[in-house]
C-alpha positions in Angstrom: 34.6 -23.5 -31.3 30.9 -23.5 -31.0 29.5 -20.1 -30.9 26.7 -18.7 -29.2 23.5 -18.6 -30.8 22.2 -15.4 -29.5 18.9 -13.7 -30.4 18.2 -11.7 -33.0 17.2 -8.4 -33.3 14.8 -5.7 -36.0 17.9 -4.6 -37.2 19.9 -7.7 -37.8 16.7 -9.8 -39.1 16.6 -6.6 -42.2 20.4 -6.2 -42.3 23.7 -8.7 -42.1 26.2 -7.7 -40.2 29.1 -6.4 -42.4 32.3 -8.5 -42.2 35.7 -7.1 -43.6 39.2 -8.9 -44.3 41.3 -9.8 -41.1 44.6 -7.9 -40.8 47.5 -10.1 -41.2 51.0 -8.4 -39.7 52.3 -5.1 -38.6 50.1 -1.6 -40.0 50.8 1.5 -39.5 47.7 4.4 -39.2 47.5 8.1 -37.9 44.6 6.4 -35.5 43.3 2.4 -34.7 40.4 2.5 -33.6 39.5 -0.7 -31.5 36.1 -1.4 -31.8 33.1 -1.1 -34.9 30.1 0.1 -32.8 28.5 3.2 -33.2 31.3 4.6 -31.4 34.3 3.2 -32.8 32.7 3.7 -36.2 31.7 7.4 -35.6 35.1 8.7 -34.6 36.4 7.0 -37.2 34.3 8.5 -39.7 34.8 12.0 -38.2 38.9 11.7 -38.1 38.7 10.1 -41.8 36.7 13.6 -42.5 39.4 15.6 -41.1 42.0 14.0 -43.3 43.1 11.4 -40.7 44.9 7.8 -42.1 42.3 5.2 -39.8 42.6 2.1 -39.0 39.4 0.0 -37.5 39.9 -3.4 -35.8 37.0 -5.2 -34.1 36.5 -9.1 -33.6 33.5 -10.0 -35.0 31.6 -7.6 -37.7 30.6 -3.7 -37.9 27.8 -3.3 -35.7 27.9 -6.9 -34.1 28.5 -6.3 -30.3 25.6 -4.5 -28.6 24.9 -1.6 -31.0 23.6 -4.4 -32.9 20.8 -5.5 -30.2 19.8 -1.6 -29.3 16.3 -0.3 -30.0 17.9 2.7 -31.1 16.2 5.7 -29.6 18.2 8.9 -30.2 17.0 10.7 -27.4 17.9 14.0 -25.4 15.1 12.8 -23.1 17.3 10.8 -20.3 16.1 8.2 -18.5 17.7 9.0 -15.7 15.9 12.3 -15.4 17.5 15.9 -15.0 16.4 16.6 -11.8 18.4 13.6 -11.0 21.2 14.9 -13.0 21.1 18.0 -11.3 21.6 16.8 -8.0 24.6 14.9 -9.4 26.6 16.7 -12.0 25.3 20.5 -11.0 23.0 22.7 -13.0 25.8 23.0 -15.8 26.3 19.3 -15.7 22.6 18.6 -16.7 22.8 21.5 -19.6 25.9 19.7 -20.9 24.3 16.6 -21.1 21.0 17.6 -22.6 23.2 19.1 -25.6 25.6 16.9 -26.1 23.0 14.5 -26.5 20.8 16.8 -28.7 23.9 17.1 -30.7 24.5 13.8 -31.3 21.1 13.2 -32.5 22.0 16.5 -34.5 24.9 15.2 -36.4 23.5 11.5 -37.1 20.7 13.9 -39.0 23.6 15.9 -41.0 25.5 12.6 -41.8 22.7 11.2 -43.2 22.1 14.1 -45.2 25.6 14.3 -46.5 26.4 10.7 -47.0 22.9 10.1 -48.7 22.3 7.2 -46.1 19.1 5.4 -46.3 18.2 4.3 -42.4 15.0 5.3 -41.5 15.8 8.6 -40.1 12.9 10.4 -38.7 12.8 13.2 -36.2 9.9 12.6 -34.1 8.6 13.4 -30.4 9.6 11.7 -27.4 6.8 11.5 -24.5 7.4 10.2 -20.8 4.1 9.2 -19.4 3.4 7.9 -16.0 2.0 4.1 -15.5 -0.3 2.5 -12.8 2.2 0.9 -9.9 4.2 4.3 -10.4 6.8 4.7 -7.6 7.1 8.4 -8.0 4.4 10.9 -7.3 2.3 12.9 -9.1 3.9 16.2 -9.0 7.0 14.1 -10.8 6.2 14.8 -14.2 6.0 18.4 -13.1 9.4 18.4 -11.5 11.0 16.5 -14.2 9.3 19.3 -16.8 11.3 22.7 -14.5 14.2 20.5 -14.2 14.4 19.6 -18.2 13.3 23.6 -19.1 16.4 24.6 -16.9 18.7 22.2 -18.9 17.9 23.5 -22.1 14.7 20.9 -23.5 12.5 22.2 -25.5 9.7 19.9 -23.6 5.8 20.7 -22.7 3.2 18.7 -20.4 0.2 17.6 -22.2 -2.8 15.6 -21.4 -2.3 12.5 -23.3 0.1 11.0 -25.9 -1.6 11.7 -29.2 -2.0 8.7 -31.5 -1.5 6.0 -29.4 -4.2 3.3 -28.8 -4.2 3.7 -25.2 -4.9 6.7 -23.2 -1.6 7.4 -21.5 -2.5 9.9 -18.9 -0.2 13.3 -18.4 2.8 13.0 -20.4 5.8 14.9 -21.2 6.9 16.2 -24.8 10.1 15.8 -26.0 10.4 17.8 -29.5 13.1 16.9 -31.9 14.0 13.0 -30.9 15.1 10.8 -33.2 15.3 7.2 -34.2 16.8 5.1 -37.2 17.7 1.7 -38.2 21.3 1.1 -36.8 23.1 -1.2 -39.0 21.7 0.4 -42.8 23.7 3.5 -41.1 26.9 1.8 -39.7 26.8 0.2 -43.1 27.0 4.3 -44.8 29.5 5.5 -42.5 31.6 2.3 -43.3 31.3 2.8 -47.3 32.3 6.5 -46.4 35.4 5.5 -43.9 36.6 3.8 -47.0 36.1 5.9 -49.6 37.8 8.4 -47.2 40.7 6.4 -47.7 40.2 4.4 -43.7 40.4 1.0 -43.7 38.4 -1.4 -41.5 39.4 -4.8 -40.7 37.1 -7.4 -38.3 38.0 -10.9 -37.5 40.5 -9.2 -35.0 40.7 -10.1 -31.4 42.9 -7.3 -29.9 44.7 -8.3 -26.5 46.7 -5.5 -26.2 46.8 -1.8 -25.8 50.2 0.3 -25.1 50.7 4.2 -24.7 53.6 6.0 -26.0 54.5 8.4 -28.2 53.7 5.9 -31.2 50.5 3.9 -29.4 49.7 0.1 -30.3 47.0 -2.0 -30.6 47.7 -5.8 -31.3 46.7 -9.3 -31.2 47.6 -12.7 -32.2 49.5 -12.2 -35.5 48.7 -8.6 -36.0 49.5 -5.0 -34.6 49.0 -1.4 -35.6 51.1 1.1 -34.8 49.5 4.7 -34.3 49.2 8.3 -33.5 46.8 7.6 -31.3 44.2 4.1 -30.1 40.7 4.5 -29.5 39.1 1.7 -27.5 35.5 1.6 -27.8 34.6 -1.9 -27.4 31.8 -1.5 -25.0 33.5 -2.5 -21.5 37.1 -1.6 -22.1 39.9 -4.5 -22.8 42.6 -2.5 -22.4 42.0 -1.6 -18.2 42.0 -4.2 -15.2 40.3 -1.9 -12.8 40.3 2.0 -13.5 36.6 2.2 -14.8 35.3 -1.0 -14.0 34.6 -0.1 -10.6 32.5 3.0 -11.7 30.0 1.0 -14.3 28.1 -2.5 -13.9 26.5 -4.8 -16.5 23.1 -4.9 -17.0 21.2 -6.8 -19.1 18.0 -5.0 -21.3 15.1 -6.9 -23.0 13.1 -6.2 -25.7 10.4 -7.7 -28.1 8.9 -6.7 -31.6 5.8 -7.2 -33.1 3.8 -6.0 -35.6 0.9 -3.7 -36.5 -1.5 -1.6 -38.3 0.6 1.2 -39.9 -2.3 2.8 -39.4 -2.6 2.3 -35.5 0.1 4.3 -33.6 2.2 7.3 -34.6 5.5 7.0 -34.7 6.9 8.4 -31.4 9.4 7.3 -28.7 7.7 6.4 -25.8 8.8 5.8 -22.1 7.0 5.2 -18.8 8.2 6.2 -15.6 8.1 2.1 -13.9 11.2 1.1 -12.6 12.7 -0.5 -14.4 11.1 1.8 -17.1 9.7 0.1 -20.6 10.9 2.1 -24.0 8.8 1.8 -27.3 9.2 3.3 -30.6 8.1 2.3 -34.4 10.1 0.6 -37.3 8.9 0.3 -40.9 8.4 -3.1 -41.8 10.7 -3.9 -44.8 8.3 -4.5 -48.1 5.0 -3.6 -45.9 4.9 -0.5 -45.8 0.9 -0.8 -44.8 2.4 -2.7 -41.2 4.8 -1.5 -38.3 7.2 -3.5 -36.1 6.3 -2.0 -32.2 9.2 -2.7 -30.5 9.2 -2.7 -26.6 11.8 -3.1 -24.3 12.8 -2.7 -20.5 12.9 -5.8 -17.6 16.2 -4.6 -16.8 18.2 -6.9 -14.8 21.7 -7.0 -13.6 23.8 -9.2 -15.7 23.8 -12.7 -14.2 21.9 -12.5 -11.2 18.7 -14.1 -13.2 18.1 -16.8 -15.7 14.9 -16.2 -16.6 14.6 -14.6 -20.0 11.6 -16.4 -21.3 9.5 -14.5 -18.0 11.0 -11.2 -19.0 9.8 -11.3 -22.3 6.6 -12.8 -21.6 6.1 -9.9 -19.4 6.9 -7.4 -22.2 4.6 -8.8 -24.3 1.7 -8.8 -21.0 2.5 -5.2 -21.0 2.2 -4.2 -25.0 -0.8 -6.4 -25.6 -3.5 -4.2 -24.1 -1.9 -0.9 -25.1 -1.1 -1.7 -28.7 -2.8 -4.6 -29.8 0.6 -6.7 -30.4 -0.6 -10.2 -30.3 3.1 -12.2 -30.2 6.3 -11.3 -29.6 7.8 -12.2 -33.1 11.2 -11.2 -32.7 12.7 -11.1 -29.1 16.5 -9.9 -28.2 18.6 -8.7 -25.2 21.6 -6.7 -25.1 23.9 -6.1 -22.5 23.8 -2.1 -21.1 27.0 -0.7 -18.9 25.6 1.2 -16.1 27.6 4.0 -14.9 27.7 5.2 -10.9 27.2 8.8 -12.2 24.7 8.3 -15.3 27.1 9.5 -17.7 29.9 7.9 -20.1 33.4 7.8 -19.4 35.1 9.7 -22.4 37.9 10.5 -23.5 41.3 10.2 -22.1 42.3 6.6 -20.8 42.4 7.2 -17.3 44.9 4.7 -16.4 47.3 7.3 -17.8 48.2 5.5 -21.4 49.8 8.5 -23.7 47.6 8.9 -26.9 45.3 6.1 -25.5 41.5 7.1 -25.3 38.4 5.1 -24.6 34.3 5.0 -24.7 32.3 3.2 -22.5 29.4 3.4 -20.0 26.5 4.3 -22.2 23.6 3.4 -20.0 20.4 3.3 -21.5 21.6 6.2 -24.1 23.9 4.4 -26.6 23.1 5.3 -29.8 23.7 9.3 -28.5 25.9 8.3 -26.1 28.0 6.7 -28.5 27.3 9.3 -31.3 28.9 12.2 -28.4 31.8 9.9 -27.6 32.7 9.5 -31.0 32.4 13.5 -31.8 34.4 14.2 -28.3 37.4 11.8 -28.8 37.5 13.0 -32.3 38.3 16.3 -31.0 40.5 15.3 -28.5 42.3 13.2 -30.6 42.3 16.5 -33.3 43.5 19.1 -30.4 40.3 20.9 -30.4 38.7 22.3 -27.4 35.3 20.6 -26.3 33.3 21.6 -23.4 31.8 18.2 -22.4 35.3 17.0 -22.0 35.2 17.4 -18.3 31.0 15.5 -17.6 32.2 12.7 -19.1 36.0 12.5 -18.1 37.0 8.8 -17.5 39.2 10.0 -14.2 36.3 12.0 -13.1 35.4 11.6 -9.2 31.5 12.4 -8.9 31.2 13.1 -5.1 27.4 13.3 -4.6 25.6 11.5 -2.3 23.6 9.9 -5.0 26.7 8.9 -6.8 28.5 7.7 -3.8 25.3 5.6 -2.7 25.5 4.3 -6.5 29.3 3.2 -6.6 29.4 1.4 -2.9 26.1 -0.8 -4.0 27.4 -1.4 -7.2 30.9 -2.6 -5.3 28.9 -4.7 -2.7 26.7 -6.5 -5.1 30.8 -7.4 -6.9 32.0 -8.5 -3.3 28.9 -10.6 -2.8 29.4 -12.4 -6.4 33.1 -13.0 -5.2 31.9 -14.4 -1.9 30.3 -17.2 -4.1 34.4 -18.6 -4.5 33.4 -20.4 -1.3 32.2 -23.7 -2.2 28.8 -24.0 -0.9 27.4 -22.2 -3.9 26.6 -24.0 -7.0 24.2 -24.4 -10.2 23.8 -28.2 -10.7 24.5 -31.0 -8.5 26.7 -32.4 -11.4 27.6 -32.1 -14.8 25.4 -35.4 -15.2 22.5 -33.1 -14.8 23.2 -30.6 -17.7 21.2 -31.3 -20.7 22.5 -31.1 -24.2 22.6 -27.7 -25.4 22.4 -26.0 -21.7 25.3 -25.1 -19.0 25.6 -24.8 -15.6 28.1 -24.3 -13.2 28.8 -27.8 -10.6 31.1 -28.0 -7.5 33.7 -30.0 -8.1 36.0 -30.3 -4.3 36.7 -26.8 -4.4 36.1 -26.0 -7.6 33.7 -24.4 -9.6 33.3 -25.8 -13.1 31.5 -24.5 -16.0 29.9 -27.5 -17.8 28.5 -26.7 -21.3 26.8 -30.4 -22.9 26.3 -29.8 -26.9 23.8 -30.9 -29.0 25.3 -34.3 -29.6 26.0 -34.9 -25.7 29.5 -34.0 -25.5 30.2 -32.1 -22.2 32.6 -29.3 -22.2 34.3 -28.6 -19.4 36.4 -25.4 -18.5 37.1 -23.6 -15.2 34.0 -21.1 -14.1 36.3 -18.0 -13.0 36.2 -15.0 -15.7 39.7 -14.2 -16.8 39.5 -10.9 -15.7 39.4 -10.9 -12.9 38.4 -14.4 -11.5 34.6 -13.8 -10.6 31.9 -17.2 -11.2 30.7 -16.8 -14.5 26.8 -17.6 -15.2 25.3 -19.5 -17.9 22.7 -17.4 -20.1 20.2 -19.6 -21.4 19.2 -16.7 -23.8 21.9 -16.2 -25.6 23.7 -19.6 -24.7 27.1 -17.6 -23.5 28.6 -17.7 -20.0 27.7 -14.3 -18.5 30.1 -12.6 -15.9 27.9 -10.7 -13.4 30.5 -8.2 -12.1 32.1 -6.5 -15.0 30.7 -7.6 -18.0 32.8 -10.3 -20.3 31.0 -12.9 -21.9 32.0 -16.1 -23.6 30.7 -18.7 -26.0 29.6 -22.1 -24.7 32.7 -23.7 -24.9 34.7 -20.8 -23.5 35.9 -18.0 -26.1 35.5 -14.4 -25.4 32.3 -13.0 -26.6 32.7 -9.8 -25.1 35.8 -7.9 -22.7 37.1 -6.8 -20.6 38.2 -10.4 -20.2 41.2 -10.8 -23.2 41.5 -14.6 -22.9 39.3 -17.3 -23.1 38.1 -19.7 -19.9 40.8 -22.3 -18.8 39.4 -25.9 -20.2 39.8 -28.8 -17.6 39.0 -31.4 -20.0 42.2 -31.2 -22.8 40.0 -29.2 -25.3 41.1 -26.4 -27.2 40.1 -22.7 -26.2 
């Protein structure tokens, strides 16, 4: 295999990844957990607390799918505004959200506190502010203000950002955000699921999940048997179609580089472009006299561009003049699941699995999002009553017009990237073309083939439908993986699963192994 060489972000240039010991053969657990993001991890944590025998299975490392390439904000102030909410998920709806979010960042603070975790944890304000080219109006930051008040948000308008280089305008305050370094506090709760007697096991692809009165989560030499599975993997593995209709893949970029420590207050930041850009601080490990500004935004959906150097270059067009960041040092991109109704799905699996529950969806919210989902399965899982059970819901059926309009163009932009089957379409006139170390997708007859040429020339050849559910895959010159544009698997270069809900890896046409 020849795995993808993806970028790197803050948090994994600082940190490594933390690897455990596969599982080898049958286990047995009060409750597996599939999947070591912040979500998987936090309800792990919080069922190890309550006395519960865990189990954690993930395929690569703790923190090594998408938490890993998060700016982590932990933010109550959502991007997809509360008067927006409102209209969507009710008055009630948008209060629930506000606090579960404000909770999570809540708890994060009282873990850290009781597990001593060093992670950078500061509570600081959050400020939207509105930018030049602007789509909304100026009574927006107004409207967004009464809508956030109603919801519960202790916010305020104020003239201007305070210490920022740039003068910002009207901007909103946010008290009592939050942001950390991700992976120094997976790598706490970790140490504490294991000296709560939870074990945690990576190098373990899971390919199946069954319900039951005793639930199952296995793989290829492995299974654990248990009172209950968790899957919270990012875009579930476990489902064909229940919630991948109601979320789409998009993918987020974001750039770091440093300054003055002196220069800028640590805040989060947000403008109100669409696609928005997001900016907060990050000590600078051993400098303490320098800060890494980290930007991100160019939102794109997953696959329908290949052009990651413009994004970038155009975060770094946009930080330059407003905090003196003169090259993008590090640069990343992480892959965001966009829900029709702007909230996760859950809880419960909603393709009716006894003692099966799952987390996904996070839009541009995962660190809280993920942080909720883990407190709210917990408590499902524990048989205690929770009152956001029912805003994020995985069966839920949001019937707003804004919802509705959401879901049916999310579903036509699917159909269309089926409709690219027919055999017109192509990348590359010919796997000739494809240059060592790059992919593309070449019409073959009727076939579309993925064509991944290595370093050394060798061309790799494997069919171009995702084995989920048979949509053309993309090639990511980024993060050198195939990209799947509908529902959000990815795979390495020469066809292994990088990411679900695809379980298998692409069919090779040319006798190699995959």
């Amino acid at each position: 295999m020849e795995s993808s060489e993806r970028s790197v972000s803050v948090w994994e240039s600082t940190v490594p990844q933390r690897q455990y010991p596969p599982l080898a053969g049958a286990a047995e657990a009060d409750v597996c957990v599939v999947g070591a993001g912040i979500a998987g991890i936090t309800a792990a944590y919080l069922l190890a607390k309550a006395g519960r025998r865990v189990i954690v299975l993930d395929k690569t490392s703790v923190g090594g799918g998408e938490t890993g390439q998060t700016t982590a904000h932990l933010s109550s102030a959502l991007d997809d505004y509360f008067h927006v909410l409102e209209k969507v998920h009710g008055e009630k709806g948008a209060r629930l959200a506000f606090e579960s979010h404000q909770a999570a960042i809540e708890r994060i603070g009282a873990i850290v506190a009781e597990e001593g975790i060093d992670c950078d944890y500061l509570r600081i304000d959050g400020y939207w502010f509105r930018e030049p080219g602007d789509p909304h109006g100026p009574e927006f930051l107004q409207k967004e203000h009464d809508a956030a008040r109603r919801a519960g948000a202790e916010v305020e308008l104020v003239e201007r950002i305070p210490g920022v280089p740039f003068d910002s305008g009207p901007a909103l305050r946010f008290a009592r955000q939050g942001q950390f370094h991700v992976l120094k506090y997976l790598a706490g709760l970790a140490d504490a699921i294991h000296r709560l007697g939870g074990r945690i096991h990576t190098g373990n692809h899971v390919t199946e999940v069954e319900g039951g009165p005793r639930a199952t989560a296995s793989g290829d030499g492995f299974s654990v048997s248990a009172g209950a599975v968790v899957v919270a993997t990012n875009p579930p593995v476990h489902d064909r179609f229940a919630i991948h209709t109601k979320q789409a893949p998009y993918r987020t970029y974001a750039i770091a580089g440093k300054v003055p420590a002196e220069s800028v207050r640590p805040a989060l930041l947000w403008d109100t472009l669409e696609p928005y850009h997001y900016i907060r601080t990050q000590p600078v490990e051993g400098d303490p006299s320098r800060l890494w500004v980290i930007v991100g935004g160019e939102d794109v959906k997953q696959g329908h561009a290949d052009d990651h150097a413009e994004r970038h270059a155009r975060l770094l067009a946009w930080a330059r003049p407003r905090f003196g960041i003169q090259s993008a040092e590090l640069q990343w991109s992480g892959m965001v699941m966009e829900p029709f109704d702007y909230m996760a799905f859950s809880g419960r699996d909603p393709s009716g699995r006894d003692n099966v529950y799952v987390h996904t969806g996070d839009s541009g919210h995962g660190m809280t999002h993920g942080t909720l989902g883990g407190m709210l399965i917990s408590d499902l899982v524990l048989g205690r009553p929770n009152e956001w059970e029912t805003l994020y819901d995985p069966s839920r059926k949001t019937l707003s017009v804004d919802s509705l309009k959401e879901f049916a163009m999310e579903n036509l932009d699917v159909a269309v990237q089926y409709a690219k089957l027919s055999p017109t379409f192509s990348d590359a006139e010919g796997a000739a073309q494809v240059a060592p170390g790059t992919g593309a997708v070449v019409q073959r007859g009727m076939q579309k083939v993925a064509v991944y040429r290595d370093e050394q020339g060798v061309a790799h050849e494997m069919s171009a439908l995702c084995t989920h559910l048979q949509c053309v895959i993309r090639w990511n010159s980024e993060e050198r993986s195939w990209d799947c544009p509908c529902h959000g698997s990815r795979f390495a270069p020469t066809g292994e699963v990088l990411t679900g809900p695809a379980i298998y890896p692409l069919k090779r046409l040319d006798g190699g192994g995959a």
